[in-house]
Structure formats: structure tokens, C-alpha cells
N, C-alpha and C positions, 0 to 999 in steps of 0.2 A: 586393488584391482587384480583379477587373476588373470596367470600369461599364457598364452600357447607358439611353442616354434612348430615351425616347419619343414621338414626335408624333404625335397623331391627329386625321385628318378624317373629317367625316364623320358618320354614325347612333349611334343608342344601340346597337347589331349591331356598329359596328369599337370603340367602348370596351369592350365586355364580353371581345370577340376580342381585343382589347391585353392585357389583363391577365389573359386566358389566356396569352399568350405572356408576358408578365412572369414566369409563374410557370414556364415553362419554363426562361430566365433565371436567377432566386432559384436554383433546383435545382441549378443548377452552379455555385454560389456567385458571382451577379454583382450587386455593387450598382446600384438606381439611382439616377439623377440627372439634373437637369433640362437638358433641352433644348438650352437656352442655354449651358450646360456643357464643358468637351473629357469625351467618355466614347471608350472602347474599340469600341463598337458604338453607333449610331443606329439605330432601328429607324422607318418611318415606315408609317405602317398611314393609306392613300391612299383618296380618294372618286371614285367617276367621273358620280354622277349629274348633273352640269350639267359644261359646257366650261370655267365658272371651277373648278370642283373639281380637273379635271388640272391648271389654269393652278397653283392654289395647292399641289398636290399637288408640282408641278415646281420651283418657290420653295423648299419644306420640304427638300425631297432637296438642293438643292444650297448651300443653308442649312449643311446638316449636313454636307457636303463641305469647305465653305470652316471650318467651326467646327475641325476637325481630317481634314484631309489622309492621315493616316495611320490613321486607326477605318475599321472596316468599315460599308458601307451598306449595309444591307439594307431594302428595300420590299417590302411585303405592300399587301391590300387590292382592293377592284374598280378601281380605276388600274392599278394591277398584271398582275389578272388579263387585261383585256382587252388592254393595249398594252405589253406585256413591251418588246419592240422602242426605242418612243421611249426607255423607261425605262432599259434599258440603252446606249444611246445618249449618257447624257449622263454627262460625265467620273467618275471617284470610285465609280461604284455599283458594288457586289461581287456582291451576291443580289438575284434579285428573284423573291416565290415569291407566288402569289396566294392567292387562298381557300379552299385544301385544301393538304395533307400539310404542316401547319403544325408541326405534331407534328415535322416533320425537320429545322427552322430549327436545331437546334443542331447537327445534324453536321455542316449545311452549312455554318455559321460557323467551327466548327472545322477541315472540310479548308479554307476559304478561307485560317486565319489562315497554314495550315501554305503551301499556295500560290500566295496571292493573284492566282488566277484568277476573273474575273467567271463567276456561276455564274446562266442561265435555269432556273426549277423550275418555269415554269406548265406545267399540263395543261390540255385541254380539260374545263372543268366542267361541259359541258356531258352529259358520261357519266359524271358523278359521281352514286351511286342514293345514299349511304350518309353521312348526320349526321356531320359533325367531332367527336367528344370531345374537348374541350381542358378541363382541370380549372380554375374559380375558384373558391378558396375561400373568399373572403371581398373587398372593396374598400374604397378609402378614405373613399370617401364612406360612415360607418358608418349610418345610418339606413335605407336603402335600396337591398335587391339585388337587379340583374338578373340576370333566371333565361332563358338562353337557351334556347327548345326548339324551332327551325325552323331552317332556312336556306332560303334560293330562290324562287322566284316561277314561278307557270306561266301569268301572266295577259298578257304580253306588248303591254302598252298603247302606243300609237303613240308617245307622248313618252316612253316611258321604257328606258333601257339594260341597266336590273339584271337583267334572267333572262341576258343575254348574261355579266354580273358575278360572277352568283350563281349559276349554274344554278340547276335544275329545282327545285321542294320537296320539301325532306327533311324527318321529321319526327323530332326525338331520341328516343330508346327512353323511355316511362315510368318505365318504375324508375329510369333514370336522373337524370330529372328528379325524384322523388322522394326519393331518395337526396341529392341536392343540395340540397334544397329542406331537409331534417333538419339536413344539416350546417350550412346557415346559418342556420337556426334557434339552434343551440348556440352560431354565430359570436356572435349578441345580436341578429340582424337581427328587426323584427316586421312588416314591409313586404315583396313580391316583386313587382318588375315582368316579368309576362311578355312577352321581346320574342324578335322573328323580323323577317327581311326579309318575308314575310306572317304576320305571327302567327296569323290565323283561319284559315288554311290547315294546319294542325296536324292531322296524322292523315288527311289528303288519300290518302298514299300507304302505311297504315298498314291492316291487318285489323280493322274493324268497330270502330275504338278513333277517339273524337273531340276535339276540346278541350272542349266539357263533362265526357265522362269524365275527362281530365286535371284539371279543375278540382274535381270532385266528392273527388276522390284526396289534391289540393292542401286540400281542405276539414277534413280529418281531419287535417291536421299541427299535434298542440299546439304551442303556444308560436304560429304562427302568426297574425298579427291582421289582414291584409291581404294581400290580392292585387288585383293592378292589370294589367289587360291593354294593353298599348302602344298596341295599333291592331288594327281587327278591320275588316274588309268588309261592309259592309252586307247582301250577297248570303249571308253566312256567318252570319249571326244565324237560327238556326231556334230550333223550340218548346223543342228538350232544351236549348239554349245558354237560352233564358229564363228556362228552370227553375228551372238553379241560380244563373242573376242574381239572379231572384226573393226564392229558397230560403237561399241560402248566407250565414250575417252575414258573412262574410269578404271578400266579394266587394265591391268599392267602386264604389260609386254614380258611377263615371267611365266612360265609354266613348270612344275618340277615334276616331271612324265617317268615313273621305277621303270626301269628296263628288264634288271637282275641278270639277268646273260643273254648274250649277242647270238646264240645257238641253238635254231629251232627242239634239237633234240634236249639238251638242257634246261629248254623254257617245259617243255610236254612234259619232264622227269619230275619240274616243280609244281606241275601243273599251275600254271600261267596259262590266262585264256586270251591268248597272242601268239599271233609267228612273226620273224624279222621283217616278213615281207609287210606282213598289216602295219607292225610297229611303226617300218620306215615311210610307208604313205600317211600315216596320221601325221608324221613329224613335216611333211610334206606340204598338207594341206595344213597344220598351224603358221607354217610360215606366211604359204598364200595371202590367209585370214589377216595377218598379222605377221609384218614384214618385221627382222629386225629385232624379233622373239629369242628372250635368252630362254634355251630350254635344259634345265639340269635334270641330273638322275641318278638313281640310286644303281649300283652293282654289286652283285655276290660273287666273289673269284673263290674256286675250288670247293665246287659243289659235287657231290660224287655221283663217280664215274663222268667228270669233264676228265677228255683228252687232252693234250697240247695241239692237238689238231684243232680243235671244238671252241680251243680258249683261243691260238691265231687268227679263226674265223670271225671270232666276238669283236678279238680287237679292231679287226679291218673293221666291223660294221660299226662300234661303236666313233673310229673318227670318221665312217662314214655319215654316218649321223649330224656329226660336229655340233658337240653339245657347247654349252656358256661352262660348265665345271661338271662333273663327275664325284660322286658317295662314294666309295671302295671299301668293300668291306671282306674279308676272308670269311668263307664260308664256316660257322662256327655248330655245331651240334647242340639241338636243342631237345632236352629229355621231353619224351610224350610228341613226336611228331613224327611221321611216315621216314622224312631225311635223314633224322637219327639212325634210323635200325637200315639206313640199307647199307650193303656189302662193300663196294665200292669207295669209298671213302680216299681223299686225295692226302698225299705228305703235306707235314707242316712245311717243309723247304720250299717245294713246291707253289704251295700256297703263298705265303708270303714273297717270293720271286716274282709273282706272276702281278697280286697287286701295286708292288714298287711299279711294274712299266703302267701298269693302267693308270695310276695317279700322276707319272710324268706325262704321261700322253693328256689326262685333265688338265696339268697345268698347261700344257703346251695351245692347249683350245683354249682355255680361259683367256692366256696371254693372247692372244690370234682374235679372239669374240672383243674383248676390251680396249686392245686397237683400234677398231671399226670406228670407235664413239670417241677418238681425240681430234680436239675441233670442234664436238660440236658441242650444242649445251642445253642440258637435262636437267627435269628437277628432281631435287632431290632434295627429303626432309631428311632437316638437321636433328641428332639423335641425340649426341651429347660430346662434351667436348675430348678432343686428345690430346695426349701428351708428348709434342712436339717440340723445336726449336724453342729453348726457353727466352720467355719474354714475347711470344707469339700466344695469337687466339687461333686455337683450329677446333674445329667441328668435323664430326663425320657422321655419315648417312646412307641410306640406298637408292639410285636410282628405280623406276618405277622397270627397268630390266632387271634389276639387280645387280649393280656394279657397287664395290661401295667404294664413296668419293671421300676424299678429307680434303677439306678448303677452308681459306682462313676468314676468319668471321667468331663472333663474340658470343659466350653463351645465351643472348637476348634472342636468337636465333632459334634457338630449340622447339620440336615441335611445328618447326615455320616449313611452309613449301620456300625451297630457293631453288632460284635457277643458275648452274654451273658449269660453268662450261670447261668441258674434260681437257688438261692441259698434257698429262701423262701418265699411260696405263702399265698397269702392273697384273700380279698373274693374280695375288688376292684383293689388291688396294690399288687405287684411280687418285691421282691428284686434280684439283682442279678449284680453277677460280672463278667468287663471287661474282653474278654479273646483278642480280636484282632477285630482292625478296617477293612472294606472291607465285599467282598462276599464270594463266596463260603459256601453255605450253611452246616452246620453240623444236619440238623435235620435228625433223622432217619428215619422218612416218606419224606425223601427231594424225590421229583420225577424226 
């Protein structure tokens, strides 16, 4: 039987896209196997958002070269898609196909094996109108599947490379995501994470159909007990999106809303189509919608030309905010983007000084949002078990806010809604004990 590993960098968008391609793979009878492994094929599905991304993306490939000399290398991914060139450049690689016609990886593989000719498959994505179909029916992590229903970005922020990556936004056909959404239903799943390289951007380029409709659709799927949206644009929360936050019991009380900085002038420099002021009425009216809403987010510290005046102001707003936790990220230089090339540019000192307070001040909301919920009790699916007091069974999982709980209980539990009730909060981990397996919500904002 021939093997294929896999490596991936990168988003929750290139795991769901691996194991679409895994399953093209399985279909031609190929087992796999880990990484570290001699297999027949290496498959390396590449990130290109920051310059350590290529760096590490470039390490994997030739990782995989040196593991077995004679397997085919094939790279996928936005590494891929943008710099076919460096990629085929470096000894061993056979295929290198980026973020469309994924679907043809296997015949490419196949005439490669017949004439081990190094074979370029990128297109310009950038004239790509039309969603990849790649089938996943199920994954390993069984608690929890992500249900792909975007690709692309049309926001084109100065720090950032992905619409060059991704192209433009596509939105997946409905039924299709419906259709999927049933089958993983059946698979056993009771959780879906809706993700996209913009997920609120869904139905952008679609006739009068929006991600609320999609989620009203998603609403009616029995066996269903969650839906979880990845990331959404704060510009992209209107009155029908709060409806069915509001309305929908399915809908989980999480939302992960990028901020990237607290400072009107800093958001315009990244162009970001947001001011603090809009920012903080959206986080306003999600609460309304949906009391009790863990809302996280993403930050970029020392983006240039932020003052210490610029970054003081961000900070106040972002505990103004008062988020469930906080992303921190140092503003890092990305080759091929407007942020790169400007002048201004912040110290490394600086930079990392300034993220240390941002991430205490995260923990300090997390600790503050986690409190709120000892006493009461949430369900939370069991994910898999931890390794605690020995001679004890503990399980851990996430609340449908996103808290994650460890509570003792056996791994027959996995996969199961339980309901637990929060005994003691922590800044990243919640303890808490088994009250009963099953639904039926007990939160007091249950809607």
C-alpha cells in the first residue's frame, strides 16, 4: 500500500484543506503516516503570513527531502501559491500547486511518479471567481468539525499578504454547506466551527444570500448543538447577524472580533475599515444580542509609526472593551506589503515591552470573564481526557463561551454534551464538576 505524511503550517483554513486532500489520498488507496516516517509522498501544505512562515515552511520541504530522497514532494498552500519559483528551486521538490485545482494533485502525482519531472501548477488566484469543493467527511479530532464555507480576502490591509495568497472572496454554495453540515452530523459531531480566511465575509459575492441566512439554515440541523464562528469583522456584524446570535440556542456565546490596534490613527495606517468608536458600539450591541458573550481578539503591538501615546490610548480601550482573552502579536515585517516599506518602523525593545503589559492585562480579563461563570453550570463537550491526579479520570472541553473546563469523569464521555458546573476559574483552565450527561441547557442567559 503506498503512504503519504503530512505537514501543516499555518490556519485553521490549511488543516481543514489537508484533510480534504488526505481524502483525495485514502481514495486511491494510500495509507498514512507520520511525518517523521519514510512514506511514498510528503505532502506539505505551507503558510506565508509572516517571513518566519516561508523560513519554516522551507525547513519542512526539505525535512521531507532529506527523510526519503526518492518520495515525491509535493507543496501546496499560500507559500506555494505566491513563490512557486523559490519553492521549486530547492533540490527534491516534484509538485508545487497552490490554493486551487487541488482537486488535480493526484494525477499530478501520478504522471510525476511515471516521469519524475518537477511539475509548477500555480495559477494566478487572483482570477479565481469560484469556491474549491474538496470533500471532508469527518476528522480526527472527533468532538469538533470545521465546516469550511469561504476562501479569500478583499480587504487588503497594509501588513497583510493573504488576498495576494488567497485571492479574492468566494463564498461556498449553501446547500453545499448544508449537505456537509448533515453528514457530520451522522459522523457523531455536535459542535461546527465555521471558518474561512474571512469568514464574515460570506455571501459578499453571493445574490442577496448572507452569513446570517447560512446560519439560520445551520439552525434547523437536528442532532446539531453548536455552532461556532471562527472570526468575524466587526464591520460585518449587522442587525440580521444579531438576530440570530440573539435568537438561535445553537449559536455560541463566543465571538473572536481582530481589533489589531486601539488607535483610530493606527487602524487608517493599516487600513482597517473601522474606527474605535464603531469598534466599541458593535462590542456593545453583541452584548445586548447576547448577554454574557465571551468576545476575544486578535492585536498587532508596534506597528509603525505607533507612538507610546497611540499604544497608552489602545490600552485603555482595549480593557475598555473587556475582552474573554486577547492574541498579542509584535508587529512583524512582511516582504511584498505597503507596512514593510514604510519608514517608521518601531524598536525591537520597544515592541516586545509593550506586548508583555498587553498579555497581562489579557490575563487579567480572562481571570475577571471566568469568575462571572463559578456557580453556575455550562455544557461543555468532553474532548479528551487529561492527565491529572493519578488514579483519577479527568476530561476537558469548552464551554459553548469558550472557557475550557477539566471535570472528572471517564473517557466514555467523549464527544458527549455534559453539563458542569464551574467550581473554579483560572486565567487559561476552569475546574469543574459533573452534574449530568445530555442537553438541556442550564445557563441563565440560555435563550
Amino acid at each position: 500500500m503506498p503512504s503519504v505524511a503530512f505537514y501543516t503550517l499555518g490556519c485553521k483554513v490549511n488543516f481543514y484543506d489537508t484533510e480534504a486532500i488526505w481524502q483525495l489520498f485514502k481514495n486511491e488507496g494510500y495509507e498514512q503516516v507520520d511525518f517523521e516516517e519514510p512514506a511514498d509522498v510528503y505532502l506539505i501544505n505551507t503558510c506565508t503570513v509572516t517571513n518566519t512562515g516561508d523560513k519554516k515552511s522551507r525547513q519542512m520541504i526539505r525535512r521531507a527531502v532529506r527523510r526519503n530522497p526518492e518520495a515525491i514532494v509535493a507543496v501546496t498552500g499560500c507559500y506555494a501559491q505566491t513563490s512557486p519559483g523559490e519553492i521549486l528551486d530547492i533540490p527534491g521538490v516534484d509538485l508545487v500547486i497552490g490554493n486551487q485545482d487541488r482537486d488535480q494533485i493526484m494525477t499530478h502525482v501520478n504522471h510525476i511518479q511515471q516521469s519524475r519531472q518537477p511539475v509548477n501548477a500555480v495559477r494566478n488566484i487572483m482570477k479565481t471567481r469560484e469556491f474549491e469543493e474538496l470533500e471532508v467527511p469527518g476528522f480526527a479530532d472527533r468532538t469538533r468539525a470545521f465546516l469550511k464555507i469561504q476562501d479569500g480576502c478583499n480587504n487588503f490591509c497594509t501588513f497583510c499578504i493573504i488576498p495576494w495568497s488567497r485571492g479574492l472572496s468566494r463564498s461556498r454554495d449553501p446547500q453545499s454547506i448544508v449537505k456537509q453540515a448533515h453528514q457530520m452530523v451522522e459522523a457523531g459531531y455536535q459542535e461546527f466551527v465555521l471558518t474561512g480566511i474571512h469568514t464574515g465575509g460570506y455571501g459578499d459575492d453571493l445574490d442577496n444570500y448572507r452569513l446570517s441566512d447560512l446560519l439560520w439554515e445551520l439552525d434547523k440541523v437536528d442532532g446539531l448543538e453548536r455552532v461556532r464562528i471562527s472570526s468575524i469583522e466587526a464591520s460585518q456584524i449587522d442587525d440580521r447577524l444579531l438576530e440570530v446570535l440573539g435568537s438561535s440556542s445553537k449559536m455560541c456565546r463566543h465571538l473572536h472580533i481582530p481589533l489589531q490596534a486601539g488607535h483610530n490613527d493606527v487602524l487608517k495606517a493599516m487600513r482597517r475599515k473601522y474606527t474605535t468608536e464603531e469598534y466599541f458600539t458593535k462590542m456593545e450591541m453583541i452584548r445586548k444580542a447576547m448577554p454574557d458573550v465571551g468576545i476575544t481578539t486578535d492585536v498587532i503591538v508596534g506597528f509603525p509609526g505607533e507612538t507610546d501615546d497611540m499604544f497608552r490610548a489602545g490600552y485603555d480601550f482595549m480593557k475598555a472593551v473587556n475582552y474573554s482573552e486577547m492574541h498579542v502579536f509584535p508587529y512583524s515585517k512582511r516582504t511584498g506589503t505597503p507596512a514593510a516599506r514604510m519608514t517608521n518602523q518601531i524598536d525591537e525593545e520597544i515592541k516586545n515591552a509593550r506586548v508583555q503589559e498587553l498579555i497581562d492585562l489579557s490575563e487579567e480579563m480572562q481571570l475577571a470573564y471566568a469568575k462571572r461563570f463559578v456557580g453556575q453550570t455550562l455544557s461543555v463537550i468532553a474532548e479528551r481526557s487529561a492527565k491529572d491526579a493519578p488514579g483519577r479520570d479527568v476530561q476537558h472541553g469548552f464551554t459553548d463561551n469558550y472557557l475550557q473546563v477539566f471535570f472528572g469523569g471517564d473517557d466514555s464521555l467523549q464527544g458527549q454534551l455534559c453539563q458542569v458546573k464551574i467550581t473554579e476559574a483560572g486565567v487559561n483552565e476552569c475546574r469543574g464538576e459533573l452534574v449530568r450527561v445530555g442537553g438541556g441547557s442550564l445557563q441563565p442567559s440560555a435563550r
